[in-house]
VONULUM-125243 format. One line per 10 residues: number of its first residue (from 1); their letters; for each residue x, y, z of N, C-alpha, C, O. Coordinates in steps of 0.1 Angstrom, whole numbers. Layout:
NUM = a = X:Y:Z:X:Y:Z:X:Y:Z:X:Y:Z; ...
***
This chain:
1 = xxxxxxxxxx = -1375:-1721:-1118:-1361:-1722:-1118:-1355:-1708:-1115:-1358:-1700:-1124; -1348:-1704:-1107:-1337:-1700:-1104:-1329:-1694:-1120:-1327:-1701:-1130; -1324:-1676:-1119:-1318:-1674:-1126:-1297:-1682:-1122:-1288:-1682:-1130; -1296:-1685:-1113:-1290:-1696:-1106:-1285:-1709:-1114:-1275:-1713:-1120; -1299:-1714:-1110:-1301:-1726:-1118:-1298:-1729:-1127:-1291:-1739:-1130; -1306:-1716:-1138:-1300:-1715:-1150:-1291:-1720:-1155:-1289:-1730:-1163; -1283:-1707:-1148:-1273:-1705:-1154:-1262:-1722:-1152:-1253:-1727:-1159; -1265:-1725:-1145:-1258:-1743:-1140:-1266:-1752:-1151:-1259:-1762:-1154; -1276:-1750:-1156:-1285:-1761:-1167:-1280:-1756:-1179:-1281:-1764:-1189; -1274:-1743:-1181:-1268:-1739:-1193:-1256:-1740:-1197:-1253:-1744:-1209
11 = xxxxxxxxxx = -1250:-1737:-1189:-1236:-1738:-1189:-1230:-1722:-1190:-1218:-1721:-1190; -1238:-1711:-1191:-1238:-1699:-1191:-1232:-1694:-1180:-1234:-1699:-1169; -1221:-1681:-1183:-1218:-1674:-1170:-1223:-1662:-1175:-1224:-1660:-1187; -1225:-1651:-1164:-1225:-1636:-1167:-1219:-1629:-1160:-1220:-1633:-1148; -1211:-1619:-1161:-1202:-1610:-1155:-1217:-1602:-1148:-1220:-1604:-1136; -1223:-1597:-1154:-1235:-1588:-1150:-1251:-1593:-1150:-1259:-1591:-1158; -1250:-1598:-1136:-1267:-1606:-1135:-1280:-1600:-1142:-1289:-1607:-1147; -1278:-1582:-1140:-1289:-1578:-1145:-1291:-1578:-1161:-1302:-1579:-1167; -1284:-1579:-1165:-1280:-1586:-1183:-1286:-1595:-1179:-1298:-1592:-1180; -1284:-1611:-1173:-1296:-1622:-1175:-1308:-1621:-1172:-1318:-1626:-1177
21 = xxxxxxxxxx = -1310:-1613:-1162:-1324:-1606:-1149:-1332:-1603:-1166:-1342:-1610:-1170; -1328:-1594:-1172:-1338:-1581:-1183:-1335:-1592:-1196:-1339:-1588:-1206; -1329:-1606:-1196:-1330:-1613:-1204:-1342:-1626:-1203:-1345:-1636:-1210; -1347:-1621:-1191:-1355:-1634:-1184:-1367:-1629:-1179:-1373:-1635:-1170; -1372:-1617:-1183:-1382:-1609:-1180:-1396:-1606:-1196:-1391:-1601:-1206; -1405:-1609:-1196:-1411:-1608:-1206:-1423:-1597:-1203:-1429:-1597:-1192; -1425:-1588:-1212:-1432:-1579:-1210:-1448:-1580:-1203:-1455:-1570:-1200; -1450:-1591:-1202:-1458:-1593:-1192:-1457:-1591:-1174:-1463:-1584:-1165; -1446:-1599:-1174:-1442:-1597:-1159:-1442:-1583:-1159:-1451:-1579:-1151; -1436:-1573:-1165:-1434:-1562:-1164:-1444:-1554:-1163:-1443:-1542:-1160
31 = xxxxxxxxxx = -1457:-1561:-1167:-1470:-1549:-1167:-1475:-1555:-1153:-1484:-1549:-1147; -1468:-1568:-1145:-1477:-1567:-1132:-1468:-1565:-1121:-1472:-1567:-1110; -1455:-1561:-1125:-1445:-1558:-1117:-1439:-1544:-1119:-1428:-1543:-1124; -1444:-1537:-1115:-1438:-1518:-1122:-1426:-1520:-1116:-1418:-1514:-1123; -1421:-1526:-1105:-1409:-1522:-1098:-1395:-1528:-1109:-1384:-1523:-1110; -1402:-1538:-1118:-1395:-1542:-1130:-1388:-1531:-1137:-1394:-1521:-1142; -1370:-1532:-1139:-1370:-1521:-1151:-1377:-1519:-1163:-1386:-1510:-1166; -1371:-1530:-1169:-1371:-1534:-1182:-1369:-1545:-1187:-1359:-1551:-1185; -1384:-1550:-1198:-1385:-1565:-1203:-1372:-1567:-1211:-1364:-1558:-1211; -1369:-1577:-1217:-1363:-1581:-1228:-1363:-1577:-1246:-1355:-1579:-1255
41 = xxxxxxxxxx = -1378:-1571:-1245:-1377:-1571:-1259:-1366:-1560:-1268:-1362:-1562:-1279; -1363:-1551:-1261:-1348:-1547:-1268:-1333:-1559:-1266:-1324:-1558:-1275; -1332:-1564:-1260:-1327:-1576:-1264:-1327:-1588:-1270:-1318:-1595:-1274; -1337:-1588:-1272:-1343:-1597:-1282:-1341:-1591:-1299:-1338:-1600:-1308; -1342:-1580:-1303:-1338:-1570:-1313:-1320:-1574:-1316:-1316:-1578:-1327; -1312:-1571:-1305:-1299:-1575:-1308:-1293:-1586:-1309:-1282:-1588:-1315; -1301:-1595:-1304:-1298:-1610:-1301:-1299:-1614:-1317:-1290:-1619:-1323; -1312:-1612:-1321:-1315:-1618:-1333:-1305:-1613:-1340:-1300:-1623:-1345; -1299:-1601:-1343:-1291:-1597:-1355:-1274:-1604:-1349:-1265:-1604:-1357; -1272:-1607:-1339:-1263:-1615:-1334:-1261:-1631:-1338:-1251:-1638:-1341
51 = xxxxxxxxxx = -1275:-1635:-1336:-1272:-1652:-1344:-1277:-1648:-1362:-1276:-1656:-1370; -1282:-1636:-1365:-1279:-1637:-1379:-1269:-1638:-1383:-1267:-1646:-1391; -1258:-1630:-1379:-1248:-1629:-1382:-1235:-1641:-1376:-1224:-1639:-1382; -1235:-1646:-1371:-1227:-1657:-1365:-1231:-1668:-1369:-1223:-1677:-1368; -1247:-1671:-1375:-1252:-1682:-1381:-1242:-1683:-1395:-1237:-1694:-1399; -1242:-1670:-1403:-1242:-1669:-1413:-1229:-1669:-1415:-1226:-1675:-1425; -1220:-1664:-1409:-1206:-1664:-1411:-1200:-1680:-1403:-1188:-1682:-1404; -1211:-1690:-1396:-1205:-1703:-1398:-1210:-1712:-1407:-1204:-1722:-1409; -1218:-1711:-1412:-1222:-1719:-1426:-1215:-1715:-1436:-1212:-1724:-1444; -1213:-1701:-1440:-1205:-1695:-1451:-1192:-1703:-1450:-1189:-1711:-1459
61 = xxxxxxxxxx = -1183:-1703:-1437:-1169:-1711:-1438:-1172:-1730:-1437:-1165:-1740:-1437; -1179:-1728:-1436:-1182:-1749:-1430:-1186:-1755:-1445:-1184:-1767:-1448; -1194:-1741:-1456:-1197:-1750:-1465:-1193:-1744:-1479:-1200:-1740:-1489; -1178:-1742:-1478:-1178:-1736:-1491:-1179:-1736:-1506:-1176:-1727:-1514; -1186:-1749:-1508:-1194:-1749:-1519:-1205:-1744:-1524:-1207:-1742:-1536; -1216:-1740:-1511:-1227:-1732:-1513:-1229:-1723:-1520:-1219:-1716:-1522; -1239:-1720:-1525:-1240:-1709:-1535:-1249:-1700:-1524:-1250:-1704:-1512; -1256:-1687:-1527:-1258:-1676:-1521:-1271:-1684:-1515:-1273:-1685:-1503; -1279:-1689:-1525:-1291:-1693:-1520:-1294:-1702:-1514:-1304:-1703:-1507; -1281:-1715:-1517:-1287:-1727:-1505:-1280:-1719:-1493:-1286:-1720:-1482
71 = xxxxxxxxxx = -1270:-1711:-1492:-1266:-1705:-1477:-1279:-1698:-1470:-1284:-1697:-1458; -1282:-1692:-1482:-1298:-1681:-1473:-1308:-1691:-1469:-1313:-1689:-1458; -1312:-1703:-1477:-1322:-1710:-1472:-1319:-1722:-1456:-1327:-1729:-1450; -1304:-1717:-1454:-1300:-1729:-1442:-1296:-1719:-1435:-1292:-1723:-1425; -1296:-1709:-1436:-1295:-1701:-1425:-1311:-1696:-1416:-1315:-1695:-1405; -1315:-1695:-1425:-1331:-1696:-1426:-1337:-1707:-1415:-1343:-1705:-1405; -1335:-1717:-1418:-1336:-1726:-1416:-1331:-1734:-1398:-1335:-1744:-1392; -1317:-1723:-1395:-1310:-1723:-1385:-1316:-1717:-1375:-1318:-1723:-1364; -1322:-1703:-1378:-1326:-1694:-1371:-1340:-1692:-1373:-1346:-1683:-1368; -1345:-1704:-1383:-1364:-1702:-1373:-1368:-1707:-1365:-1364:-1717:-1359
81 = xxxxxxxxxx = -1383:-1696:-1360:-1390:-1699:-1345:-1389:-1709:-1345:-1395:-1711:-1334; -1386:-1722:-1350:-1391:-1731:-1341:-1375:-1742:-1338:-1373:-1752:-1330; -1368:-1736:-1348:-1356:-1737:-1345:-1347:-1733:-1331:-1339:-1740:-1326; -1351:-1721:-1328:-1347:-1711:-1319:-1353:-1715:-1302:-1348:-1714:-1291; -1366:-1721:-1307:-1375:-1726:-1296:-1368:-1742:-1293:-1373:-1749:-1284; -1361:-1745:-1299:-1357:-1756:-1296:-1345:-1758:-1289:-1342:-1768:-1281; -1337:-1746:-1293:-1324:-1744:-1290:-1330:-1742:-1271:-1324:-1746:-1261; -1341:-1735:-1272:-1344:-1725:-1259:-1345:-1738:-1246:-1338:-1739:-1236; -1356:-1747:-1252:-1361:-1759:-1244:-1349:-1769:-1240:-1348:-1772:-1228; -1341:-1772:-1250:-1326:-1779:-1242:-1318:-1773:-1232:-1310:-1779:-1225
91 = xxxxxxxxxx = -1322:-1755:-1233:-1312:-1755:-1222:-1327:-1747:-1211:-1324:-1736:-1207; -1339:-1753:-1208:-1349:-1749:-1204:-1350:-1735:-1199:-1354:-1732:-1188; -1348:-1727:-1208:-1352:-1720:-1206:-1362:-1712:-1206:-1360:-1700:-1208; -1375:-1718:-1205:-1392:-1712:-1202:-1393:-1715:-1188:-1402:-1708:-1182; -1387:-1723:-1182:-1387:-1722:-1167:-1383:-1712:-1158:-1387:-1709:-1147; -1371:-1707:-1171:-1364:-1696:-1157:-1371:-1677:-1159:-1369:-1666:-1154; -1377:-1682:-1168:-1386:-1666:-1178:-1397:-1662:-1162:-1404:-1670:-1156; -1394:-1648:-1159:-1404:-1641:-1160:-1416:-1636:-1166:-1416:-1628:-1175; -1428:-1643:-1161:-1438:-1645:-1170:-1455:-1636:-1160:-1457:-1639:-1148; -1460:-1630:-1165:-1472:-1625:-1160:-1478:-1635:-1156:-1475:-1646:-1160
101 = xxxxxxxxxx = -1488:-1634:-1146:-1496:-1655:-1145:-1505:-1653:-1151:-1513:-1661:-1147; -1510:-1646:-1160:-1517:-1651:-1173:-1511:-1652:-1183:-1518:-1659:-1190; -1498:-1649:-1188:-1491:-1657:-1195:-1488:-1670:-1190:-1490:-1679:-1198; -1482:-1671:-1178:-1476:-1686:-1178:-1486:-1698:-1173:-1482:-1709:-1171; -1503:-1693:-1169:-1513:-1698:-1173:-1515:-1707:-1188:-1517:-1719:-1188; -1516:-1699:-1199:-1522:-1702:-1203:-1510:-1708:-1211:-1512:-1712:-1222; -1497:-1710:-1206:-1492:-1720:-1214:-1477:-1713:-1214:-1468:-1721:-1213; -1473:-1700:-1216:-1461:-1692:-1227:-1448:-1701:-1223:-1439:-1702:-1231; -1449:-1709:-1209:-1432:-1713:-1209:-1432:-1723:-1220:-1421:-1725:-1225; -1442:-1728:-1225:-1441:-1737:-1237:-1440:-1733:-1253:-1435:-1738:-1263
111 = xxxxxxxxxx = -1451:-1717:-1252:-1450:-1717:-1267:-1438:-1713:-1273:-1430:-1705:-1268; -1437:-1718:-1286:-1428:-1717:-1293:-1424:-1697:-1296:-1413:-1692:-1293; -1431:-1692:-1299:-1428:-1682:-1309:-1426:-1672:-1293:-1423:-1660:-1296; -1426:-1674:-1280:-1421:-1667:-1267:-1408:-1672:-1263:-1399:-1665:-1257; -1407:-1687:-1267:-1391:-1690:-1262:-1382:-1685:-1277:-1369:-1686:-1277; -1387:-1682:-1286:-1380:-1685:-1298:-1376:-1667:-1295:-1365:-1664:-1299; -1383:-1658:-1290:-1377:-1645:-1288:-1369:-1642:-1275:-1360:-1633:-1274; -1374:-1651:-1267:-1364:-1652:-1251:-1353:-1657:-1255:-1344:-1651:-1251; -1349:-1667:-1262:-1335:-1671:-1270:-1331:-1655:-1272:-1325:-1650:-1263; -1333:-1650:-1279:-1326:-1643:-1289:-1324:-1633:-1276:-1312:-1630:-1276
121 = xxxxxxxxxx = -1329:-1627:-1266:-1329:-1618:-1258:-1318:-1628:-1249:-1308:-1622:-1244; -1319:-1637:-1248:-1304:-1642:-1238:-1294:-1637:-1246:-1288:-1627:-1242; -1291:-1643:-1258:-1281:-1643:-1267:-1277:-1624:-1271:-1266:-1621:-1273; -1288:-1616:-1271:-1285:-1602:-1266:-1277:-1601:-1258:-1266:-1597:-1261; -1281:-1605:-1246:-1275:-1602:-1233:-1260:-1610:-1230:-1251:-1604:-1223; -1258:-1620:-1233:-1246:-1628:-1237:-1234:-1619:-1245:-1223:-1618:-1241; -1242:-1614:-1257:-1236:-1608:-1259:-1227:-1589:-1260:-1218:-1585:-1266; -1237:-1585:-1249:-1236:-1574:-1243:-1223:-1578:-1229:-1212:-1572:-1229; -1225:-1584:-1223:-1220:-1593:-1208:-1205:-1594:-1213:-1196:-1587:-1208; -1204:-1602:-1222:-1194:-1615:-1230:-1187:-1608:-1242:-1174:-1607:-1243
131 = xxxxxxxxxx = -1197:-1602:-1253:-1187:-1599:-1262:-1194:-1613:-1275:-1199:-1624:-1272; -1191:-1607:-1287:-1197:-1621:-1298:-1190:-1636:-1297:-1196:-1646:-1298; -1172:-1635:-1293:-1174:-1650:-1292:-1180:-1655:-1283:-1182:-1667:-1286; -1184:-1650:-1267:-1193:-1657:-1262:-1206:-1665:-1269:-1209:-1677:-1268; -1211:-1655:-1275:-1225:-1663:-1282:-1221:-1672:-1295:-1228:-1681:-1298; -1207:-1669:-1303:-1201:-1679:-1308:-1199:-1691:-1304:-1202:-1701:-1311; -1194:-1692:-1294:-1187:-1705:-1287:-1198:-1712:-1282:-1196:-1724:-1283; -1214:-1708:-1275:-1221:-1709:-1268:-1231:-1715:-1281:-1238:-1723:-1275; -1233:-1715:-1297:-1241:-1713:-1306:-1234:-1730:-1313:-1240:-1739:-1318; -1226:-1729:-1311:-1209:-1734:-1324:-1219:-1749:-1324:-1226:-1754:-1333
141 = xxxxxxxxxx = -1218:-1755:-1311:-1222:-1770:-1310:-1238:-1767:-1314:-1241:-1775:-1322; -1245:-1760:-1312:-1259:-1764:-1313:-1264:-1763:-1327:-1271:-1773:-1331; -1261:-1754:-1334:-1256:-1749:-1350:-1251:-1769:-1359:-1255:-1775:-1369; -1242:-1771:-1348:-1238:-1788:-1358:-1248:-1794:-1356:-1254:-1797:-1366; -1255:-1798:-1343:-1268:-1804:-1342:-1276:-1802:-1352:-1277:-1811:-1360; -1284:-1788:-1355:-1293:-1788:-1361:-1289:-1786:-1375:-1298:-1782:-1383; -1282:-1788:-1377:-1276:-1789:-1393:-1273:-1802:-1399:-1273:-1804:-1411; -1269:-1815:-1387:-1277:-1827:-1392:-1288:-1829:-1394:-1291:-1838:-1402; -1299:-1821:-1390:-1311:-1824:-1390:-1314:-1818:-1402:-1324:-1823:-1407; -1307:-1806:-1411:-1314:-1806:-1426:-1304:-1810:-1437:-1300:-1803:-1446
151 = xxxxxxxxxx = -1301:-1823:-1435:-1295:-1830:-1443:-1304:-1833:-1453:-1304:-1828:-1464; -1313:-1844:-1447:-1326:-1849:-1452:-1335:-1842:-1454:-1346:-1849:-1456; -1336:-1832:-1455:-1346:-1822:-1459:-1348:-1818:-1475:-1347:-1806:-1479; -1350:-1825:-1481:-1350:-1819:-1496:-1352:-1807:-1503:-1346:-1803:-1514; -1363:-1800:-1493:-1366:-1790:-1499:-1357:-1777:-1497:-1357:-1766:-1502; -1352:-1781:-1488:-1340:-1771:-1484:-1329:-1767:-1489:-1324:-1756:-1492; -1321:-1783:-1492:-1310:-1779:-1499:-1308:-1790:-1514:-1317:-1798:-1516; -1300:-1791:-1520:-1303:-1800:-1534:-1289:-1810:-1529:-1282:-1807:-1519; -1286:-1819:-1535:-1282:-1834:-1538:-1271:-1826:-1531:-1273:-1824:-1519; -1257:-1820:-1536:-1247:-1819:-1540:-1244:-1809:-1521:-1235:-1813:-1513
161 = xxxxxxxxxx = -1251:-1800:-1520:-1254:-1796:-1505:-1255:-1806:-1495:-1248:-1804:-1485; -1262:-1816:-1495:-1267:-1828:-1491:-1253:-1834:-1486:-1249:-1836:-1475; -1248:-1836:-1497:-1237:-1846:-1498:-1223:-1838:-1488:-1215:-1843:-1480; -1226:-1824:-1494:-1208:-1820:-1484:-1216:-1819:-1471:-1210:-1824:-1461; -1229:-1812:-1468:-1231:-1816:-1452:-1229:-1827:-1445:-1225:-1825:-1434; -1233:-1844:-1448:-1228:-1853:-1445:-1214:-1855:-1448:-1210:-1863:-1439; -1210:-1853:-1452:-1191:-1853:-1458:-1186:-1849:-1442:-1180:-1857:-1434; -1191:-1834:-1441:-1188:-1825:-1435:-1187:-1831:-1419:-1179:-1827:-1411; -1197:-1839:-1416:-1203:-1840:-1406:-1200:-1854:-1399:-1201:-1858:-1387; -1198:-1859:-1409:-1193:-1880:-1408:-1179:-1878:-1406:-1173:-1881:-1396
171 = xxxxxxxxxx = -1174:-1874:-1416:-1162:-1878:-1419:-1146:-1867:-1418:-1135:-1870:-1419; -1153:-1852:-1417:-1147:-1842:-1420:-1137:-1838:-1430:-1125:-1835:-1429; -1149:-1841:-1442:-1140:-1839:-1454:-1149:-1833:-1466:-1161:-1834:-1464; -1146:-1829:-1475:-1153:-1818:-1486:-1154:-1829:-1495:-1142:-1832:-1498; -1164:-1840:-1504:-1162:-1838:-1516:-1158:-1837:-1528:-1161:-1826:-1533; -1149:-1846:-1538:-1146:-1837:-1549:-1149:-1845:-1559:-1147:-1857:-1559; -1155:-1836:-1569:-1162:-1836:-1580:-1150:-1837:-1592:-1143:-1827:-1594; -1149:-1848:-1600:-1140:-1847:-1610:-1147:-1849:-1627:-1152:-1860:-1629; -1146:-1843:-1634:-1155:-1845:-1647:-1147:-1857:-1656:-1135:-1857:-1658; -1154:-1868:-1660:-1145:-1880:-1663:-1145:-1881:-1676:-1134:-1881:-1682
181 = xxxxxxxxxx = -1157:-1882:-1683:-1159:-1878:-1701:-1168:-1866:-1699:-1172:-1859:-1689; -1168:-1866:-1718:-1180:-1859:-1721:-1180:-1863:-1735:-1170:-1860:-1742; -1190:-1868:-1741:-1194:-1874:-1754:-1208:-1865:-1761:-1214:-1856:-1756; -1208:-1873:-1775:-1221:-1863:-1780:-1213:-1852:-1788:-1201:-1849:-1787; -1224:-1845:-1798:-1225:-1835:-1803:-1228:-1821:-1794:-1235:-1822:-1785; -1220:-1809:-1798:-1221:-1798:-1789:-1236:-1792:-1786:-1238:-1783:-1778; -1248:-1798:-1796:-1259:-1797:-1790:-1266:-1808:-1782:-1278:-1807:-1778; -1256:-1818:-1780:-1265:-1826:-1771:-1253:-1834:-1769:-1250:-1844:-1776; -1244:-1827:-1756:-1235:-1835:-1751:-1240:-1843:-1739:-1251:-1841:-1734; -1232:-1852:-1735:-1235:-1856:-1721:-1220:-1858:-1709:-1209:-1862:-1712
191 = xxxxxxxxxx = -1224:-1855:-1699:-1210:-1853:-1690:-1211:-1861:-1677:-1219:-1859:-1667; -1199:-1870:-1680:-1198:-1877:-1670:-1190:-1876:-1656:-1178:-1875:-1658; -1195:-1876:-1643:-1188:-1867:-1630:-1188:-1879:-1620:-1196:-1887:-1618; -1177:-1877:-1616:-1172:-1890:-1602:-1171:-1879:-1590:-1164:-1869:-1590; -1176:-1883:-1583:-1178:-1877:-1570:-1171:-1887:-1558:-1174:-1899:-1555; -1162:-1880:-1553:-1150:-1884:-1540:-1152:-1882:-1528:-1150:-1870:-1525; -1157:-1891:-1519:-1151:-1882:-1496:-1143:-1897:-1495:-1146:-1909:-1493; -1132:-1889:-1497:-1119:-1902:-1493:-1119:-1913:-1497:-1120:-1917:-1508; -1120:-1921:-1486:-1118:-1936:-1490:-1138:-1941:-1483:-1143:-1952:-1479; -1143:-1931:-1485:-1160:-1933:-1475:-1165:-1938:-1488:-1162:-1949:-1492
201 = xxxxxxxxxx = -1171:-1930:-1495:-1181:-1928:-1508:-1173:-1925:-1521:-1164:-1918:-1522; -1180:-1932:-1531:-1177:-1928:-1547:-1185:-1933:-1557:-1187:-1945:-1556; -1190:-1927:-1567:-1203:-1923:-1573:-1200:-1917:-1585:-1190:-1910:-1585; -1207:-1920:-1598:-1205:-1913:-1609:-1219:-1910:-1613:-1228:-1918:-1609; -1224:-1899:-1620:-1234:-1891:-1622:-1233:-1887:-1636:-1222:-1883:-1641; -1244:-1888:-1642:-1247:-1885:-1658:-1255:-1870:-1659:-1265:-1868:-1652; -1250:-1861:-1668:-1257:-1851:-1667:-1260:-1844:-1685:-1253:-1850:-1694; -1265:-1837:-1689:-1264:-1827:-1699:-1257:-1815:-1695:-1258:-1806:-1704; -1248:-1811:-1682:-1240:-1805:-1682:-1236:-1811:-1671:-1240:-1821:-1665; -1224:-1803:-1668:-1212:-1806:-1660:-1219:-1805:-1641:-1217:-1812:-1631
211 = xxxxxxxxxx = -1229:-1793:-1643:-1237:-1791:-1627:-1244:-1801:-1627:-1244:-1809:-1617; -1253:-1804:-1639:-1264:-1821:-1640:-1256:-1834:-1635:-1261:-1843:-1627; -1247:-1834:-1640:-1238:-1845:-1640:-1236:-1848:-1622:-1237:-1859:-1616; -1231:-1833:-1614:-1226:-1834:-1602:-1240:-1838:-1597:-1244:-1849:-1593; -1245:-1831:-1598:-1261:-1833:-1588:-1264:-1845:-1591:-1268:-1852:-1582; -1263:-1850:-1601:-1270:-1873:-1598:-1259:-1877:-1593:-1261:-1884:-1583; -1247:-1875:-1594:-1234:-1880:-1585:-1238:-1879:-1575:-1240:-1891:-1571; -1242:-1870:-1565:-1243:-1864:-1555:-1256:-1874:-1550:-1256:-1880:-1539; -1266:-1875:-1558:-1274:-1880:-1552:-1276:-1899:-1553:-1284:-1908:-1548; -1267:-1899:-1560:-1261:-1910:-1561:-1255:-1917:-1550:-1258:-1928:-1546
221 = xxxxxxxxx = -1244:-1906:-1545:-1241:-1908:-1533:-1248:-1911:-1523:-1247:-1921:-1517; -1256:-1901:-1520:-1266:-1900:-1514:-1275:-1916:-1506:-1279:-1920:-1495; -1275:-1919:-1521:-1285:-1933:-1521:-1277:-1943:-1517:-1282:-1953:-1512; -1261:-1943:-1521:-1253:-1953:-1514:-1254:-1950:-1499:-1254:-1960:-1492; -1255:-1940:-1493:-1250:-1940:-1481:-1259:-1946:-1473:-1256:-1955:-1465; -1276:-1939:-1475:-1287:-1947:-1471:-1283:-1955:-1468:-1280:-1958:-1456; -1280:-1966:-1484:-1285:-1979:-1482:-1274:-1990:-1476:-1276:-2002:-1476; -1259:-1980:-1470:-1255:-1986:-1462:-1254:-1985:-1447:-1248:-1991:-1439; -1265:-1972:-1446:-1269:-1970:-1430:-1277:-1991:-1419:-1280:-1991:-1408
***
């Protein structure tokens, strides 16, 4: 493929070709092509700290319930190799890579952990060309995609996470958590929580505190929603 092509399968433009040319070059080509400037892997260095940062400042506003660590674990999560490699393959980009022919022998337009660094070296270059909202604007939809995909993921995020990303994502609406009793002695109360997305879902959750309480709400919900998929 055609840096051309590409750019037509992407939907990408570039003011400056040689920005995609040294984004589409892998240090192989470059050891059998001297006339080559320069691979990608310093763009790949900027790129990555580019969707760190654009990952992280759209999940931070999309979920503001999050606490520090379900944000670090779904950003995480956004931006791994195989994550990144996935993003690469929809808009095929191992086709359009400069590759050594013993790299693209023995496979590299395919492997994961070569497209998952050629992403980050486009997204350099994008945003060298472009400026960050290009790679913003260019990131925004694929970022929602794969963020349905760790809905269901348990180990990633807990009940109450769970619940505002589908909120977030069905319906475009936040959740709200209202505390309804609380009975018991102050060493063994129990707290009852009704959990709200409009007129979609509603759920009450029993806890030994008020976070306990949300989290079975949450997953409460959760199990309604299933089981009316």
């Amino acid at each position: 493929m055609t840096p051309e092509d590409f750019l037509q399968v992407s939907g990408l433009s570039f003011e400056d070709p040689s920005l995609l040319r040294r984004a589409l070059t892998h240090r192989s080509y470059l050891n059998e092509h001297p006339e080559a400037v320069e691979d990608n892997e310093r763009l790949e260095y900027l790129g990555d700290a580019a969707l760190d940062f654009i990952t992280a400042a759209w999940i931070y506003n999309r979920f503001p319930e999050m606490n520090e660590g379900e944000l670090t674990r779904l950003r995480s999560a956004l931006v791994r190799t195989e994550q990144l490699a996935a993003f690469a393959q929809d808009v095929r980009l191992g086709e359009a890579l400069y590759l050594g022919k013993g790299e693209a022998i023995t496979g590299g337009r395919k492997r994961q952990a070569l497209l998952c660094a050629s992403f980050e070296a486009l997204m350099g270059a994008l945003y060298l060309d472009s400026g960050l909202d290009a790679v913003d604007e260019f990131m925004q939809p694929r970022l929602l995609q794969a963020t349905q995909q760790a809905i269901d993921d348990e180990r990633l995020l807990d009940a109450r996470s769970q619940l505002q990303m589908w909120a977030q994502a069905e319906v475009g609406l936040t959740p709200q958590y209202e505390t309804i009793s609380s009975s018991g002695p102050d060493h063994d109360r129990e707290f009852v929580v009704k959990v709200q997305v409009g007129s979609e879902v509603s759920a009450l959750g029993r806890g030994k505190s008020k976070q306990e309480a949300a989290q079975h709400a949450a997953r409460t919900a959760l199990a309604e929603i299933e089981a009316g998929d």
